[in-house]
N, C-alpha and C positions, 0 to 999 in steps of 0.2 A: 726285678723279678727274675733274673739270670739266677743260678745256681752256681757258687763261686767253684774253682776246681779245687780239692784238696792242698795240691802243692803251692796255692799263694792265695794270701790275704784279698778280699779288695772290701773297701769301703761302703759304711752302707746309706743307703741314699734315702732322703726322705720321704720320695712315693709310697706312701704307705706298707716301709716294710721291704720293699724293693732294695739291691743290690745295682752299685750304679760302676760298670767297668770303664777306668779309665780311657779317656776318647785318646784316640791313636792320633799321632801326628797326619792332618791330612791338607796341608798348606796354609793354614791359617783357617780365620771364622769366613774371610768371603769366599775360597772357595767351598766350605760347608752350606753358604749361604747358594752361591751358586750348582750344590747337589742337591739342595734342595728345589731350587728353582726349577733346574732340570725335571727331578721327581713328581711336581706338579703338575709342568708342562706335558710330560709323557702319559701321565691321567687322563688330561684336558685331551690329548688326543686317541687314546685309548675310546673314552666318552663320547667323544662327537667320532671315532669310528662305527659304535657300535650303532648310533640316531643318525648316521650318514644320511641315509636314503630317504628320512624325513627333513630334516634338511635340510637336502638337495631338488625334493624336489615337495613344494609350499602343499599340495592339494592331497598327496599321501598322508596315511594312518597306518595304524598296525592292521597286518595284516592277517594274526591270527587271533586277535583279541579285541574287536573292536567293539565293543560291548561298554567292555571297562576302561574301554578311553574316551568315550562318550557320558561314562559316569565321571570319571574323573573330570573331562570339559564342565558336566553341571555343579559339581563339587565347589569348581573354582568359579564361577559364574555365584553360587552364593556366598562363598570367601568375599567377593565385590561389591555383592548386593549388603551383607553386615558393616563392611566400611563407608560404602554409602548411603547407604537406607537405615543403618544403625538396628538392622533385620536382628531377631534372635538367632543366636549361633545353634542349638544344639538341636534344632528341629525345623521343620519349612513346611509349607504348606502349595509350595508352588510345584508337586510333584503329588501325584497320589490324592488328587482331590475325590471325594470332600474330605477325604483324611488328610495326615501330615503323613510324613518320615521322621523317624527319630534319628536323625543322622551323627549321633552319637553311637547308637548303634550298627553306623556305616562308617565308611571310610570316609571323612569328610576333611582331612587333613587342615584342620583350621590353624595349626603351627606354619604351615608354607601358603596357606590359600588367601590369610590376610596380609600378608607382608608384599605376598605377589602380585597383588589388588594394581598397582600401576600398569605392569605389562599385562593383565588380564584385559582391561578397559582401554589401553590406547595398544595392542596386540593382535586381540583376543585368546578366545578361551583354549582354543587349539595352538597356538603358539607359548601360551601361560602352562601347558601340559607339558613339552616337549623342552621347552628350560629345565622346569622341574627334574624329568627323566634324563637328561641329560647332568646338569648340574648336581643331579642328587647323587648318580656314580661318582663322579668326578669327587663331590666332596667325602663322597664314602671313602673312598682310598685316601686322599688327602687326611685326613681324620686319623685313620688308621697309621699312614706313614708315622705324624708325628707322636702320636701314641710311642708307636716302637721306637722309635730314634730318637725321642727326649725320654720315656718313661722306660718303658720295659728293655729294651738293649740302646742305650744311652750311647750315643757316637757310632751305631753302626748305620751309616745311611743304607748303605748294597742290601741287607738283610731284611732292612726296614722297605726298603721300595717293593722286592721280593714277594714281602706277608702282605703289608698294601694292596699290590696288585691282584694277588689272587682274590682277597678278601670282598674285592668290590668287582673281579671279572671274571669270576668262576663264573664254571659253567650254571649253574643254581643263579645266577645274579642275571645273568644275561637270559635266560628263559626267564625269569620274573620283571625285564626290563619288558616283553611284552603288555605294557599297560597297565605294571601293577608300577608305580613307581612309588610308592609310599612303604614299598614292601625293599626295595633295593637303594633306596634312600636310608641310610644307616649308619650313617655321620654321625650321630646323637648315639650310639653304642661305645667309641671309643672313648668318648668325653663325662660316659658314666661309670666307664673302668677307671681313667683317671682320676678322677672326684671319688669313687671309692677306695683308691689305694690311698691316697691322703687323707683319707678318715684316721690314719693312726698316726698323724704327725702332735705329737701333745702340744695342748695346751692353746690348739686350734679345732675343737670340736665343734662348737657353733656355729661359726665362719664356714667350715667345711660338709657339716652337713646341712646346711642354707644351701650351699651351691649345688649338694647334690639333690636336693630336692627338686632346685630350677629344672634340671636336665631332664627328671626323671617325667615333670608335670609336660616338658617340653616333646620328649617321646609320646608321651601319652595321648598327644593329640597331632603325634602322626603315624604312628601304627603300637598300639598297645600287646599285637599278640609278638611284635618282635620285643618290646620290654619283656613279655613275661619270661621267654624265652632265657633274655640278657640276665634278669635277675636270679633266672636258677642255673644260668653259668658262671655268672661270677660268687654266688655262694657255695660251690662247690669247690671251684680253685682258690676261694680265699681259705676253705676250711682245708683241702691239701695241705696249703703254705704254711699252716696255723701247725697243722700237724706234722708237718713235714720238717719245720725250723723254729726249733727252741725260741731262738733269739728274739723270733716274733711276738712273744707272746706275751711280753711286757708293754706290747701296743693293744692288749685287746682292752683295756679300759676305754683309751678315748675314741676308741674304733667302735665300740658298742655306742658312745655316748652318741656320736656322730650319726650312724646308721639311727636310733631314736628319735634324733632332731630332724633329720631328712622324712621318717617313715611320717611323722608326726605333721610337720609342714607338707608335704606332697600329700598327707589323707587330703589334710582343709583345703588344699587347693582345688582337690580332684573331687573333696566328694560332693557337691553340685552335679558334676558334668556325670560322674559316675550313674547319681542316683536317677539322673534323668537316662542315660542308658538302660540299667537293669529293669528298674520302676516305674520309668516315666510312659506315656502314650508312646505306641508303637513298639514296644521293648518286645524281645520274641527270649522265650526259656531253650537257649540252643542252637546248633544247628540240626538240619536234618538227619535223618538213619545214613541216606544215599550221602550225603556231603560229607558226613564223618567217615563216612569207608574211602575216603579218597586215601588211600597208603602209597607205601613206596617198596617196588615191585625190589626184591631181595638182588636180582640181576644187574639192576639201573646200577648198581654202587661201581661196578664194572664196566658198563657200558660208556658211549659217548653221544653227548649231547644235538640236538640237531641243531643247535644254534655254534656248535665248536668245529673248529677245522677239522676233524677227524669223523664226526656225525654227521648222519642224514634223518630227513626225517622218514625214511622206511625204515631204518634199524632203530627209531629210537621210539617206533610205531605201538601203540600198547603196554611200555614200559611205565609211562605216567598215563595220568587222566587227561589233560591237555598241554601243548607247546609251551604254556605258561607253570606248569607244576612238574617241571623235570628238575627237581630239588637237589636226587643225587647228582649222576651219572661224570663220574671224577676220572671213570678209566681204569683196567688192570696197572698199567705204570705207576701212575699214581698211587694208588694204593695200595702197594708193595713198598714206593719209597717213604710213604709217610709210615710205615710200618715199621719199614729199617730205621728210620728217623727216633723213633719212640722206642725202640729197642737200644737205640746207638746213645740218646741222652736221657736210659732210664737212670740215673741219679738226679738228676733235676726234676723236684716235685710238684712243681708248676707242668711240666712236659707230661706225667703221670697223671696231673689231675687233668689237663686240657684232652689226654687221651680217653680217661672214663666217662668225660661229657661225653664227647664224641661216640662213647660205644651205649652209654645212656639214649644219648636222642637219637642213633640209632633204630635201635632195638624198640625206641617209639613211636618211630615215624612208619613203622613197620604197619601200624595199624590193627584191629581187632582180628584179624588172618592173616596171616606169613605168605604173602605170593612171591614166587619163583619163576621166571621167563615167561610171564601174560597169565599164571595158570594159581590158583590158590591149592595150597599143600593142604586144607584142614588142619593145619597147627596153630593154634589158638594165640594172640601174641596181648604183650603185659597190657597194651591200651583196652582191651577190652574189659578190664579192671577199672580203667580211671576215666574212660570216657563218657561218664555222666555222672560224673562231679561237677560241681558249680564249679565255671568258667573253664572249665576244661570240655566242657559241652560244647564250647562255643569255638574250639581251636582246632584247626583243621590237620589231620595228622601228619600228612605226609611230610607239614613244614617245620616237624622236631628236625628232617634231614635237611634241610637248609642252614640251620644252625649250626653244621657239621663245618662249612665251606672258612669264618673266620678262625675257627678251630684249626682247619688246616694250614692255613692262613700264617699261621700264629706258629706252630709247629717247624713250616716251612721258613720262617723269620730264625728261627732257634738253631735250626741245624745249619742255614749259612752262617749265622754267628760264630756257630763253633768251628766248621772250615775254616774261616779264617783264622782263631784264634791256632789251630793246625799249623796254616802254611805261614805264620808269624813267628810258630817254634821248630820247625822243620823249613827254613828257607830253601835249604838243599833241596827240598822234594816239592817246593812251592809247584811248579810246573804240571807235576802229575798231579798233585792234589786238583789243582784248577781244570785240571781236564776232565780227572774222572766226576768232578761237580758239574761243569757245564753236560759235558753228555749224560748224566741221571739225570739235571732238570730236564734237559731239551728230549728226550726221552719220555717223563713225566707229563712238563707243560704245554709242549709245541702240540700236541693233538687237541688240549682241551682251549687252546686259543678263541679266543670268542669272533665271530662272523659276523656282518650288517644285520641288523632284523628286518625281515621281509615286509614290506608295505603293500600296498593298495591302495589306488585313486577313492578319494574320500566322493560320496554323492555330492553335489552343491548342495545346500538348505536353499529349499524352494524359496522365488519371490515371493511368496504367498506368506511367507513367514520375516526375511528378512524387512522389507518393506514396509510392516506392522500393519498387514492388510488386514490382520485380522482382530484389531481391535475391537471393529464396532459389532461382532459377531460376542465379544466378550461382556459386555457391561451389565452390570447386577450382578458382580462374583460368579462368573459361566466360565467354564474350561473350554481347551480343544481336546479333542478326540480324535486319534491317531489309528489310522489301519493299517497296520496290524496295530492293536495296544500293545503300548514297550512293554519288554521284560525279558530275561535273559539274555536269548536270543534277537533280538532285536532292542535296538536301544535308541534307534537313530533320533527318537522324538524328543531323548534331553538332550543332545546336539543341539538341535531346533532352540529349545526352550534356551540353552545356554547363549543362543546366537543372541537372545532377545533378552540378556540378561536376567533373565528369570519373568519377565514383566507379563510371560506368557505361561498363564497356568496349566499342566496337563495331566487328563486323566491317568491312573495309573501309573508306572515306574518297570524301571529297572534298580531293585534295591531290598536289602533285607528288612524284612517286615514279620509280622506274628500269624501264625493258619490260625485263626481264629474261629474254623469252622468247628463246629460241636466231636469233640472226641480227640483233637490232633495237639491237646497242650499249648498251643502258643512256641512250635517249633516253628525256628527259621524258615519265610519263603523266600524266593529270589523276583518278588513282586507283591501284590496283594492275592487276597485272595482267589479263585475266580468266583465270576460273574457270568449267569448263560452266554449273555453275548463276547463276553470276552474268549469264554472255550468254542462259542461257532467260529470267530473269527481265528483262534491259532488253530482249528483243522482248517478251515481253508488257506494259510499260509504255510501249512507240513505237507500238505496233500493237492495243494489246488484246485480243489472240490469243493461245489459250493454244498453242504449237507441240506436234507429235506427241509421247507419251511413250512411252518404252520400257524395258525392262529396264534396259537399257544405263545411258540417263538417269537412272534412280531409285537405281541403283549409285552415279552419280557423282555426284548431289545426297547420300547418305549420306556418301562419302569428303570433300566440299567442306563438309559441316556437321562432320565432324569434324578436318577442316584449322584452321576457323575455331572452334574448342571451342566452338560455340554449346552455350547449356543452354536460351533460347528464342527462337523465329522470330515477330516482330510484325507485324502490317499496320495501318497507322495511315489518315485521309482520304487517298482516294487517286480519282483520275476512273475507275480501271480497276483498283478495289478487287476487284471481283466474279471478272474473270479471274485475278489474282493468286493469290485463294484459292482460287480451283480450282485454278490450278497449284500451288502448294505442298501441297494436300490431297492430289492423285493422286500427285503424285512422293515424297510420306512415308508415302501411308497412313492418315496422322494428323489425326482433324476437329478444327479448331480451335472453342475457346470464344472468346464476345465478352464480355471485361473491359475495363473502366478505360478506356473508348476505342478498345481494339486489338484485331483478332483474337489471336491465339496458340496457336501449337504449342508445346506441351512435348517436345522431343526429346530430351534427354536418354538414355531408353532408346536413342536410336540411335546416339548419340554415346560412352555410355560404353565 
């Protein structure tokens, strides 16, 4: 994928189309073997830097997202349960009773969550997360590395470790290591560039788009909005390249055939899992109004991150929506050298096309209003055209600018490349060239350097729940009922459920689900619907306050415990414990006892 320089020939390589520069004499294959080693290892500990503090120390979690590392714990708790219970994968019933979740519709990472099923069950589910989050950086750059170093600049390790690293420790990677790890987990990207530049090796179309099929089905069940993303970046740089070098274009035959047999095998694969998504029970048309305004503040592209050695998080306060969705924020340095970069190798149309995604998703991520330092300008931007389109409904804006960060990634690969090839025709000036490269990067990178992610001592899971006290409270298909009920904002009750391998069913969720209530389409909720007794109980967990009761109220907290078959209602640590069980006391009648951790009502008599 290099762009040869005028003044010499080089050979062309059969990654689909790809230019392959002779590898420089660098001691032989073992110590290539041994740069690479190196290059791995420095990941490995890049990785376990940024999960230090979980860790280091067993009972921590994230401490700005604990929500969705509680989802993720339930995620992988039913990964364990389809391996061993031979459970349906694409929906559960053990969350959201008497409904399911269409966890096709969620993140349910069933590509990592079955394979993981050993260290989930002999682990648990909190250490089965924290491999992942770990392991998924680690192999994102690994992935990456060998991409550049065998595919795209073929014998440059230095350049290759360079793009690697940033690709998987940008500042965007390490705000979404906050507990999104299916979202920074992105190993399965490099390995479907590869598999597509090889679609034009003739007279291997079959063979090649079979493989890229696997990849694409194998993305698809661990995060599908970063495929869609992958797939309109790489159709953009191939149709550069297409346009950009003749020579190519005597590959577009079996390159078209290829992409056919992949599109063709990856529908039949997918369209099951698909159609239970879109179609199936629990499917929602979208995300919310409020979720799709989540943009990226025009400033951030400048700013730094509070997870990077140069950020805090008061400057980087109000620039995204939360610690977890700081997609840009690369730095003024940066983004002046990756500017000089794209000016410096505009004749390489690979460097051209990787520049217009990047001003592409951009200019998308921007969202349906252009905001500028916390504040919206009223300038209307292009997303407010395509944000309710099928499936672009469902894609949250701000994260076109995440896709920017391998892009730079990739940019930043290209222009060490070319340094070198520099101080390899100018030995004389080798020196300076080396200098004034390390002070532009360390300039550049040393601010956006990624920092530990901040924890917090996780609550224990009550004996009440560990202990499986609460079986006999369960039998005749009866749920527990969790106060507060999970959802966004509180999650701690699939923890619970996850501790108990799922064996514990519970009312309501934290998960996207359909408003199914008259007038709202079946856009995304971040739970079910509400329920009276569900909206009494989150005012008194926002406010402390127990609200007026009445007949009326103690009627519909009966008909809502018996919607949801509770057989018992628990209160676990909570800062507004004490209103809670007031209010669940007055609106049942029923004094709870303190076992195992929890309070508890036995309802049942109300319920049968």
């Amino acid at each position: 994928m290099t762009t040869p320089d005028s003044a010499r020939q080089v050979p062309r390589s059969e990654a689909g189309g790809a230019t392959r520069r002779p590898e420089r004499p660098s001691g032989g294959a073992g110590s290539g073997r041994w740069r690479d080693t190196a290059a791995v290892a420095s990941f490995a500990v890049l990785g376990l830097w940024v999960t230090a503090r979980m860790w280091l120390n067993p009972h921590d979690g994230i401490r700005d997202n604990p929500t969705d590392m509680a989802q993720f714990e339930w995620m992988f708790a039913h990964g364990a349960r389809v391996v061993t219970e031979f459970a349906y994968p694409f929906s559960s019933d053990r969350m959201n009773v008497p409904e399911s979740v269409n966890l096709m519709a969620n993140t349910s990472v069933l590509s990592v969550s079955l394979p993981m099923t050993p260290i989930t069950l002999l682990f648990g589910t909190r250490a089965a997360f924290l491999v992942f989050l770990t392991l998924g950086l680690i192999a994102t750059a690994t992935a990456w590395y060998f991409l550049l170093s065998r595919v795209v600049l073929p014998g440059a390790r230095g350049p290759a470790w360079l793009g690697a690293t940033f690709c998987a420790y940008a500042p965007a990677m390490v705000s979404h290591a906050n507990a999104h790890p299916n979202i920074v987990s992105q190993y399965v990207v490099p390995l479907i560039i590869w598999r597509t530049l090889r679609l034009g090796d003739s007279g291997r179309w079959l063979r090649n788009g079979l493989l890229l099929a696997l990849v694409i089905v194998w993305q698809a069940f661990l995060n599908l909005e970063i495929l869609l993303m992958t797939a309109i970046g790489v159709a953009v740089v191939v149709v550069a390249m297409v346009i950009g070098r003749s020579e190519l274009r005597v590959r577009v035959r079996p390159f078209a055939a290829g992409i056919g047999v992949a599109a063709v095998v990856s529908a039949v694969l997918l369209a099951y899992p698909l159609y239970v998504q879109f179609f199936g029970p629990g499917a929602y048309h979208g995300l919310s109004w409020v979720i799709r305004g989540y943009s990226t503040d025009l400033a951030s592209f400048f700013a730094y991150s509070r997870e990077s050695l140069a950020g805090d998080a008061r400057s980087a306060a109000g620039l995204a929506k939360n610690p977890t969705e700081e997609n840009a924020f690369f730095g003024w340095p940066l983004v002046i050298l990756v500017t000089a970069l794209v000016w410096w190798l505009r004749r390489n149309v690979v460097v051209l096309g990787l520049a217009a995604l990047g001003l592409l998703f951009a200019v998308l991520s921007l969202g349906r209003e252009i905001r500028f330092d916390r504040r919206g300008t009223g300038v209307p931007g292009p997303w407010a055209l395509l944000e309710e389109l099928p499936v672009l409904h469902s894609v949250v804006p701000t994260r076109w600018a995440l896709a920017i960060t391998p892009i730079i990634g990739l940019i930043l690969a290209y222009g060490a490349e070319r340094v070198r090839d520099l101080a390899s025709r100018y030995p004389d000036r080798r020196s300076q060239i080396r200098l004034a490269t390390v002070t532009g990067l360390a300039m550049a990178l040393v601010p956006v350097l990624p920092t530990p992610l901040p924890t917090k001592r996780l609550e224990p899971v009550p004996a009440f729940v560990s202990s499986g006290a609460w079986r006999p409270y369960l039998a005749g298909g009866r749920s527990v009922v969790t106060l507060p009920l999970p959802d966004t904002e509180y999650a701690e009750p699939l923890r619970w459920s996850a501790r108990t391998r799922q064996e514990m069913p519970i009312a309501r969720g934290y998960f996207l689900g359909p408003d199914t209530r008259p007038g709202r389409n079946r856009v995304a909720l971040f739970s079910a619907p509400p329920r009276p007794t569900s909206s009494f109980f989150d005012t008194i967990r926002r406010s402390g306050e127990v609200p007026p009761i009445s007949e009326r109220t103690r009627r519909m907290a009966v008909e809502d415990l018996r919607y949801w078959r509770a057989g018992v209602v628990i209160l676990g640590s909570h800062e507004h414990a004490d209103a809670l069980r007031t209010g669940m006391t007055e609106l049942t009648g029923i004094e709870p006892e303190h076992t195992g951790g929890v309070w508890l009502w036995d309802v049942r008599p109300l319920t049968e």
